[in-house]
KOLNUDO-81717 format. One line per field, with one value per residue (C-alpha): residue in three letters; x, z, y; residue number from 1. Coordinates in steps of 0.05 Angstrom, whole numbers, plus 5000, padded with zeros to 4 digits. Each point is the difference from the previous one (the first is absolute). Example, Ala and Ser with C-alpha at 12.3 -4.5 7.8 and 13.67 -1.06 7.14 Angstrom:
<pts>
code = ALA|SER .
px = 5246|5027 .
pz = 5156|4987 .
py = 4910|5069 .
pos = 1|2 .
</pts>
This chain:
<pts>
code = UNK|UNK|UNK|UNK|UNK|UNK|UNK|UNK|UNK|UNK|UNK|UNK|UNK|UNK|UNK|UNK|UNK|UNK|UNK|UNK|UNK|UNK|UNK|UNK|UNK|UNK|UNK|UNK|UNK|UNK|UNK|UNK|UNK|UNK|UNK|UNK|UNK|UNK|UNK|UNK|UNK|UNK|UNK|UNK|UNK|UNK|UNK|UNK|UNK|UNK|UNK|UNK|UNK|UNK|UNK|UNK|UNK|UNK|UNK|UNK|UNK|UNK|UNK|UNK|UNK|UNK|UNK|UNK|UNK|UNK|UNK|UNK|UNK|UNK|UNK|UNK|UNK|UNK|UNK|UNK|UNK|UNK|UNK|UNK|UNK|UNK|UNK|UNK|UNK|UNK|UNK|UNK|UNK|UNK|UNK|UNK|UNK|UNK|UNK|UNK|UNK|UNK|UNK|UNK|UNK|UNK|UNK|UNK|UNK|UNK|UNK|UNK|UNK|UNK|UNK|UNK|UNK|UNK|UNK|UNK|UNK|UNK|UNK|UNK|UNK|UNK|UNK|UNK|UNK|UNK|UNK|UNK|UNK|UNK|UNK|UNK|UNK|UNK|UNK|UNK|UNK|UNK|UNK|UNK|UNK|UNK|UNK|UNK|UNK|UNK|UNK|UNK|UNK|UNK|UNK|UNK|UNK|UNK|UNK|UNK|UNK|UNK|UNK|UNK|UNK|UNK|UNK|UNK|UNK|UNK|UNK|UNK|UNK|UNK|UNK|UNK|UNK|UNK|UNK|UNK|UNK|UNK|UNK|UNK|UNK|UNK|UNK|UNK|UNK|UNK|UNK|UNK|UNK|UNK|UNK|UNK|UNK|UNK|UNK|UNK|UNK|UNK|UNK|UNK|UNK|UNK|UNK|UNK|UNK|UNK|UNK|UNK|UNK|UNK|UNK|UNK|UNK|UNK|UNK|UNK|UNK|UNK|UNK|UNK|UNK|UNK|UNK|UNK|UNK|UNK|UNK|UNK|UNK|UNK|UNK|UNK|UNK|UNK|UNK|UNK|UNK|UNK|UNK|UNK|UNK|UNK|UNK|UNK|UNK|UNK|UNK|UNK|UNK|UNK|UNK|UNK|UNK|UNK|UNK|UNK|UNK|UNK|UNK|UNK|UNK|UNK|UNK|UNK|UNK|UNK|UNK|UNK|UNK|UNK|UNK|UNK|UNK|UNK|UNK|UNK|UNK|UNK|UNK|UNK|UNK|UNK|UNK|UNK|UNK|UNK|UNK|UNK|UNK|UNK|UNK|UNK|UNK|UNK|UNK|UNK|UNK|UNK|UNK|UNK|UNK|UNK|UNK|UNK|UNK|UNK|UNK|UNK|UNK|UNK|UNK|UNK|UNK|UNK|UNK|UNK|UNK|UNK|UNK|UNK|UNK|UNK|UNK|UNK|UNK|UNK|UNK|UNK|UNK|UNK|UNK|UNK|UNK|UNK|UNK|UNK|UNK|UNK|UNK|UNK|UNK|UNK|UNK|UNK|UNK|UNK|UNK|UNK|UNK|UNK|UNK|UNK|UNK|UNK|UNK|UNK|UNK|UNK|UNK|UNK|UNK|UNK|UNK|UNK|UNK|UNK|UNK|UNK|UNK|UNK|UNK|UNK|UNK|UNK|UNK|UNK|UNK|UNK|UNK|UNK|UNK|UNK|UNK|UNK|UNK|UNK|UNK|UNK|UNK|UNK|UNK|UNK|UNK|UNK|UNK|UNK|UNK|UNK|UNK|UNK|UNK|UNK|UNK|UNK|UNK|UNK|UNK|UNK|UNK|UNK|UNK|UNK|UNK|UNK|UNK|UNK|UNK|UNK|UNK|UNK|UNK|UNK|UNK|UNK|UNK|UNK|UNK|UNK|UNK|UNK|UNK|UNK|UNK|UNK|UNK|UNK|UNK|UNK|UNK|UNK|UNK|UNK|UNK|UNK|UNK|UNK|UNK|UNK|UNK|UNK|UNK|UNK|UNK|UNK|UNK|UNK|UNK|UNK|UNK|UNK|UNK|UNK|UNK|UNK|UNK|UNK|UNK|UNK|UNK|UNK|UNK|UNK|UNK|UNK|UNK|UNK|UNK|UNK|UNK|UNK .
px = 4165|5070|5018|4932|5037|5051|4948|4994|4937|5003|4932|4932|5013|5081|5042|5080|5048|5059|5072|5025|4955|5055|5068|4994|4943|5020|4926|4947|4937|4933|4940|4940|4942|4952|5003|4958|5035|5063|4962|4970|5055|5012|5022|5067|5031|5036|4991|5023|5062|5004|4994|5069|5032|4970|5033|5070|4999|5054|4982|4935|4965|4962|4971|4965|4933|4950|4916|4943|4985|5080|4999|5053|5030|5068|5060|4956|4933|4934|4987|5071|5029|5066|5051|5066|5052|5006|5078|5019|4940|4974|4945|4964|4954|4967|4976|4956|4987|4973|4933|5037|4952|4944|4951|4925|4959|4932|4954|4936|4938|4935|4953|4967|5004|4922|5002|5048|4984|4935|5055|5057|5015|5006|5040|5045|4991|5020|5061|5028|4995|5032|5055|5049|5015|5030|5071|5030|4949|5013|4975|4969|5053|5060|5062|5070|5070|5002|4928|5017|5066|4965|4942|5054|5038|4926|4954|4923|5020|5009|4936|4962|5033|4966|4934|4995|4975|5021|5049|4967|5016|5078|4991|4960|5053|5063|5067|4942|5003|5071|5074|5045|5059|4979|5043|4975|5064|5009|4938|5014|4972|4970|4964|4984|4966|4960|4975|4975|4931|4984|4985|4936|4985|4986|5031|4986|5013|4976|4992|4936|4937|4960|4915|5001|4960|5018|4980|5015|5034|5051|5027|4957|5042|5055|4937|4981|5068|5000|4931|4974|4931|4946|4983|5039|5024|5067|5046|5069|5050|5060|5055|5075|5049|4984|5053|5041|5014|5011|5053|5037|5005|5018|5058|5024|5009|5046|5032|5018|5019|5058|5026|4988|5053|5042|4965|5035|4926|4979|4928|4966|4942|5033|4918|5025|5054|5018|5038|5040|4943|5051|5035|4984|4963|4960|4980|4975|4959|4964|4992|4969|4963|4966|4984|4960|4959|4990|4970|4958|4972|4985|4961|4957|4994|4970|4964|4959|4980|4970|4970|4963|4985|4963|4957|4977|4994|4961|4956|4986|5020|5065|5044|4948|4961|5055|5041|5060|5065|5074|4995|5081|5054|5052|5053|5012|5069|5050|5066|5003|5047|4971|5024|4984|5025|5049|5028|4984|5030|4963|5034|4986|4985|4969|4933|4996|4923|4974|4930|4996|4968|5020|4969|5025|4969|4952|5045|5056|5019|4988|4933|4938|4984|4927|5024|5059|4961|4975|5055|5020|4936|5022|4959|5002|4969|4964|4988|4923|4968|5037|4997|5048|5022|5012|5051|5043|5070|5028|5060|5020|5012|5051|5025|5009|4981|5024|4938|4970|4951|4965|4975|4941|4986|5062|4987|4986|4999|5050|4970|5011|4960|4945|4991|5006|4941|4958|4991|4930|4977|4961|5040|4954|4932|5020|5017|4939|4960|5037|4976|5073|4995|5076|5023|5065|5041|5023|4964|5070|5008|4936|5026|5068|4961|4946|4991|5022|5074|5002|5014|4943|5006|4960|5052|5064|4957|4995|5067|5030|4947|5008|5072|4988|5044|4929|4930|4936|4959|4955|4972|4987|4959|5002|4937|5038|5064|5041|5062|5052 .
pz = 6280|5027|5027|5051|5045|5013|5027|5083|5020|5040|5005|4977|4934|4998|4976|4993|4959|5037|4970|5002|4950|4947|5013|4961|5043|5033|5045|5016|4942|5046|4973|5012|4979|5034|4993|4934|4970|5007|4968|4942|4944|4921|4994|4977|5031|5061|5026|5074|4966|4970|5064|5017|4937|5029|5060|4970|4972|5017|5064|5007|5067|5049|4965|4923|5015|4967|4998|5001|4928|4975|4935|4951|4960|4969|5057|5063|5007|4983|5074|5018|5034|5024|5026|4984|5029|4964|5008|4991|4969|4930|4956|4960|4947|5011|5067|4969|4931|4930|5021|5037|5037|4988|5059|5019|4999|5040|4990|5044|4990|5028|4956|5037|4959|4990|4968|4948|4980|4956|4965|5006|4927|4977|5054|4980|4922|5007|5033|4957|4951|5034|5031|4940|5022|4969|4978|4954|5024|4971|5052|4984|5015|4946|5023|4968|5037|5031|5021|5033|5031|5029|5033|5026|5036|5032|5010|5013|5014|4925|4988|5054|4958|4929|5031|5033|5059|5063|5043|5056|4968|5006|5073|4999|4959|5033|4987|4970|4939|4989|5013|4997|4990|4929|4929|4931|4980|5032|4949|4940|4928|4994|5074|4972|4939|5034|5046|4953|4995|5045|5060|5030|4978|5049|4957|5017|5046|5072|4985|5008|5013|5052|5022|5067|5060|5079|5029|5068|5044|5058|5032|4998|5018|4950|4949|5024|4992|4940|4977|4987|5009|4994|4929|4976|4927|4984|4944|4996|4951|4992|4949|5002|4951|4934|4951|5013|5075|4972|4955|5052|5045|4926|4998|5065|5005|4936|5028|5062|4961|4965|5067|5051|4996|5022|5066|5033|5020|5009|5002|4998|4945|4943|4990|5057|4974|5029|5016|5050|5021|4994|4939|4934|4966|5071|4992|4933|5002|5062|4953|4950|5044|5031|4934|4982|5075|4983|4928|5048|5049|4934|4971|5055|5013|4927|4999|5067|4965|4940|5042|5036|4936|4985|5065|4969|4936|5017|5058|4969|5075|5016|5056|5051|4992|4996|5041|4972|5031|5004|5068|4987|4950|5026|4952|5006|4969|5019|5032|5047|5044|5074|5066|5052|5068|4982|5075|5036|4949|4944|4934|4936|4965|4920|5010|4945|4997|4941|5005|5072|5021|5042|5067|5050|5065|5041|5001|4946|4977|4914|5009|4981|5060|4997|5006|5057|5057|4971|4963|4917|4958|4975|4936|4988|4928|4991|4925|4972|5037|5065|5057|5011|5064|5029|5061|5035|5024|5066|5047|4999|4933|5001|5054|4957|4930|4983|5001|4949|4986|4944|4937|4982|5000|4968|4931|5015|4927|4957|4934|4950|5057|5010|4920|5003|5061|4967|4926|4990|5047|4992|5062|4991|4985|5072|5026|4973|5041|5069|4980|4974|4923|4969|4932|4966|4950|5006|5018|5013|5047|5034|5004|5030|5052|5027|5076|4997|4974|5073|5077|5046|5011|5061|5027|4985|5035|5059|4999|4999|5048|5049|4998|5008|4929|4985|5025|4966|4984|4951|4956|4925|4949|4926|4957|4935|4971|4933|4976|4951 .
py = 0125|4989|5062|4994|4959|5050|5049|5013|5031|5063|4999|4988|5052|5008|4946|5003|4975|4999|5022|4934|4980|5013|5033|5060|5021|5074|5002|4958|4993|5017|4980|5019|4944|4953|4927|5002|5056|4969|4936|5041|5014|4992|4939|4989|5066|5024|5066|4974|4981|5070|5030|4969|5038|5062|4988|4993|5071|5045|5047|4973|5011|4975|4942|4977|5011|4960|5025|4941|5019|4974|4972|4981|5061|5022|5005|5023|4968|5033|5017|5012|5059|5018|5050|5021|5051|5056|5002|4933|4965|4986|5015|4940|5007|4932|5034|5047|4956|5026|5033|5059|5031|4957|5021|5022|5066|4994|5060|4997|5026|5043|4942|4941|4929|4999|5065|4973|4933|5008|5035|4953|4984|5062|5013|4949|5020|5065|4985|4944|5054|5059|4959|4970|4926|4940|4979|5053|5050|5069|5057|5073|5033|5003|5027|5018|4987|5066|4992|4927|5033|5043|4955|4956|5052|5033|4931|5018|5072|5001|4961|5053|5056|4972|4987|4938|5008|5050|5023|4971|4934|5011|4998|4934|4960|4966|5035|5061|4955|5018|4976|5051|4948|5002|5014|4997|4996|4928|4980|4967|5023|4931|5003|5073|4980|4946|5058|5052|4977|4954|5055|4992|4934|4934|4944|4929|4944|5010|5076|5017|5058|4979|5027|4977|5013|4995|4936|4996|5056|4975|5056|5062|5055|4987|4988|5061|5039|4970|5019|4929|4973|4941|4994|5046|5010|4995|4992|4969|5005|4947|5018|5011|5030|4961|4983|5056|4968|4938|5023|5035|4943|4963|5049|5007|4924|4999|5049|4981|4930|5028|5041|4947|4962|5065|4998|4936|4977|4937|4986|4931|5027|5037|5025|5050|5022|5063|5063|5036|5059|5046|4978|5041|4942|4991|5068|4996|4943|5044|5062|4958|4958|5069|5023|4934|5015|5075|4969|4954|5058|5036|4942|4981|5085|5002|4934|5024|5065|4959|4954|5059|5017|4941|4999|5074|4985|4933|5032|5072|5024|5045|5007|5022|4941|4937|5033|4960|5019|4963|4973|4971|4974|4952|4958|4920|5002|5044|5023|5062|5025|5006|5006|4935|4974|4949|4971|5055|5057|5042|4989|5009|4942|4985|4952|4961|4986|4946|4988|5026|5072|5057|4987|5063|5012|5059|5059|4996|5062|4969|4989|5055|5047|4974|4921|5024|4977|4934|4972|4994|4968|4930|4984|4927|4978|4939|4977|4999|4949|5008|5050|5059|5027|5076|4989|5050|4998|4988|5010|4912|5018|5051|4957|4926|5016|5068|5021|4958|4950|4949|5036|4951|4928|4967|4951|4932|4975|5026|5031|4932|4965|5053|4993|4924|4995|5053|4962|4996|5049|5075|5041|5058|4962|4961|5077|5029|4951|5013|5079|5015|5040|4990|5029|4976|5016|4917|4947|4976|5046|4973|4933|5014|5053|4952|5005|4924|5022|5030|4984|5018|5071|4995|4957|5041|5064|4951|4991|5070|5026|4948|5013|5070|5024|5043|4993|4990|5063|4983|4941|5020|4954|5006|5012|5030|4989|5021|4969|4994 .
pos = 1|2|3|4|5|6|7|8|9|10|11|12|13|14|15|16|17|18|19|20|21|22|23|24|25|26|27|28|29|30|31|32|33|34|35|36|37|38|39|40|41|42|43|44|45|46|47|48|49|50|51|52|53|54|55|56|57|58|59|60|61|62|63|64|65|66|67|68|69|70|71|72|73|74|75|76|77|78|79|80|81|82|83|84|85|86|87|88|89|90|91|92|93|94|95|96|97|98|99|100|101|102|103|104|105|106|107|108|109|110|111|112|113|114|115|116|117|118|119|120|121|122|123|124|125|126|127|128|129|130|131|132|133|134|135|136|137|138|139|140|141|142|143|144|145|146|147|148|149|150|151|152|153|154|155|156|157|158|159|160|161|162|163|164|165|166|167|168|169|170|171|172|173|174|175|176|177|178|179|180|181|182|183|184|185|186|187|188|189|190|191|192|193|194|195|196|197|198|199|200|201|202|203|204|205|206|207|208|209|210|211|212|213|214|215|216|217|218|219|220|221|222|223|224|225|226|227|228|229|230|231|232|233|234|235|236|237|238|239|240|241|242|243|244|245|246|247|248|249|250|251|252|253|254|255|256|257|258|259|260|261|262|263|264|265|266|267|268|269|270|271|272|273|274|275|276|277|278|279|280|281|282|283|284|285|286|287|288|289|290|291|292|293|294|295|296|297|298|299|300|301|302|303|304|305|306|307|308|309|310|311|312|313|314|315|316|317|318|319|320|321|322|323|324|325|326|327|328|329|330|331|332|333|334|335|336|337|338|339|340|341|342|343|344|345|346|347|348|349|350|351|352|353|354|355|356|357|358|359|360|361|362|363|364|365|366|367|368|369|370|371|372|373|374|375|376|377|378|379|380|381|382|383|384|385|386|387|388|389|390|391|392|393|394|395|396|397|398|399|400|401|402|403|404|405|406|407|408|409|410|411|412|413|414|415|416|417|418|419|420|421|422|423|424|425|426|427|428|429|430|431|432|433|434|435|436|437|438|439|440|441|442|443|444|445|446|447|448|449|450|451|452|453|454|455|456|457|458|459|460|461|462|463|464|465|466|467|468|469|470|471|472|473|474|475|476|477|478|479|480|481|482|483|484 .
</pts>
């Protein structure tokens, strides 16, 4: 495409796009991509492009920073992330997008694969039907508005409280599964409605349950810190805030429509349209936006429990045989306040990440006492037929991407092409015979989530750990999956 010209490598992984590229450019776009990454995208769309608009955003700093999974999305791309001053900057909802808090829990496990697979399909059985999936998906747990208010304020301590799952969990879950920043009363009725009963429930699209085992180990002493091992059994869980997320981000959009043109802002993308940080619309699109990721935290708290569940259920065995245990939680799509170095000072500064993951390095005072010393667990999801990653965070991070890296492999095909190439075809009975057992609500969903309607994960880990944005832990392959 067009824009690919414009590019100057730094080196063999970062690519800029320099401010000249268009006038309303505030910083530099960095990208970080190898030469087939930067080859492999939908066709038709532009993320470099949106990269630019990034860039133009009120008190944005440092530079629009761009992962080797970027894809096309609404405003920022999918694989965006970017920065802006607290005091003088804006908030954008297409920098966080409708999923809020769409992200990955990884539990690990005391089973070895060969003790398990006789008894895959049960496995696999017994999940799909403890774990609600599917679009429309009602969950177990039926709330009223008080009920909701009150699981928006708390986030998974509220889930912890009820049941699902421990306190040690809290402590293995970014932000403790909470944001403090949020207000019920910034939540519409409609977004309320759509979350009464859809709590604890996966949904569809590229959310997902995953059986997987540990492939290959890299580094052994964070696999160790971590408590990772050869074979190993492990389950991941890839959900976000459901409807109720997407109607917030619905909301806050037509909200900030009608008081925008107040503002005096120009922006060259009216899909980030935006807010003063400080401003009192700014602020409420923040308190509802928190309350869509404490939804999320409590979703993927409750989902894990049922998945344990399953593994019980499935296997006759309890706790002191699986061993199953949240090893940690991290979101995709967010906006946080945090303190980085931005030319040579500390200041805060509100990271936009969209389809990008929280990446901070050994000794940072956010992370779990037991993971201190090694750095933040990244969990990277791959999708069915494709391999995921454990990496941990590093100090080049905080350094050029506040600290933050891909989230997965990036589409390739968008989801009317993924249909279009898989007419004909069985995607589980081709699965099934690479030793992968799916169960789906959709075949649909099948179609639009082959490993074909994706960029080569193994690449995009390349990428990041070459560049030194995370480093490679472990390799995890897929042997049962559930989803919507």
């Amino acid at each position: 495409m067009a824009e690919l010209a414009h590019l100057e490598r730094i080196d063999q992984f970062r690519w800029r796009l320099p401010r000249k590229y268009r006038p309303s450019m505030r910083v530099d776009g960095i990208i970080f991509a190898s030469k087939q990454l930067l080859s492999d995208r939908e066709g038709g769309s532009d993320p470099i492009d949106q990269v630019a608009n990034a860039a133009a955003l009120p008190g944005i700093v440092m530079a629009s920073l761009a992962m080797p999974d970027i894809h096309y999305g609404y405003g920022l791309p999918i694989g965006g992330v970017i920065a802006t001053r607290e005091d003088t900057g804006v908030v954008t909802p297409g920098g966080v997008g409708y999923d809020i808090n769409c992200g990955v829990r990884f539990l690990t496990s005391a089973l070895d694969v060969t003790e398990i697979r006789p008894r895959l399909r049960e496995i696999v059985d017994a999940l799909f039907k403890e774990v609600p999936c599917g679009v429309g998906s009602r969950g177990k747990i039926m709330l009223n508005p008080s009920g909701l208010s009150e699981l928006l304020q708390n986030g998974s301590r509220w889930a912890v409280a009820h049941g699902y799952g421990r306190d040690s969990d809290l402590e293995l879950t970014e932000a403790r599964g909470c944001l403090s920043t949020a207000n019920p009363d910034a939540v519409s009725k409609k977004a309320f409605q759509r979350g009464l009963d859809q709590v604890g429930t996966l949904g569809a699209g590229n959310h997902f349950v995953e059986v997987q085992y540990v492939d290959e180990v890299y580094d052994e002493a964070a696999a160790s810190a971590f408590g990772l091992f050869k074979d190993q059994v492990t389950i991941m869980v890839h959900s976000g805030s459901r409807g109720f997320g997407h109607q917030v981000c619905t909301d806050s959009l037509a909200m900030l429509a009608k008081a925008f043109p107040k503002f005096g802002i120009d922006i060259p993308d009216r899909q980030l349209i935006c807010a003063p940080a400080g401003s009192k619309e700014g602020k409420e699109y923040v308190e509802a936006m928190s309350c869509a990721a404490n939804y999320a935290w409590v979703n993927r708290q409750c989902l894990g429990f049922w998945a344990i569940e399953a593994f019980e259920k499935a296997l006759g065995i309890g706790p002191a045989q699986h061993g199953l245990a949240l090893l940690y939680d991290v979101a995709h799509n967010i906006l946080k306040r945090e303190k980085h170095d931005v030319d040579g000072k500390t200041l805060p500064v509100l990271v936009h990440r969209k389809g990008a993951t929280r990446a901070f390095p050994p000794g940072h005072n956010e992370l779990p006492l037991q993971y201190r010393s090694a750095g933040q667990p990244v969990i990277i999801p791959g999708d069915m037929g494709t391999a995921s990653y454990v990496l941990v965070g590093t100090e080049t991070a905080m350094q050029e991407t506040f600290g933050s890296t891909c989230h997965g492999a990036g589409r390739l095909l968008s989801r009317h092409q993924a249909i279009k190439k898989a007419k004909g075809r069985q995607i589980d009975t081709e699965l099934e015979k690479e030793g992968i057992i799916v169960r789906s609500a959709s075949r649909k969903t099948l179609a639009e989530e082959m490993p074909a309607a994706y960029k080569d994960i193994d690449e995009v880990i390349r990428v990041v750990h070459e560049a030194g944005i995370s480093k490679k832990v472990a390799r995890l392959r897929p042997i049962g999956v559930i989803k919507g």
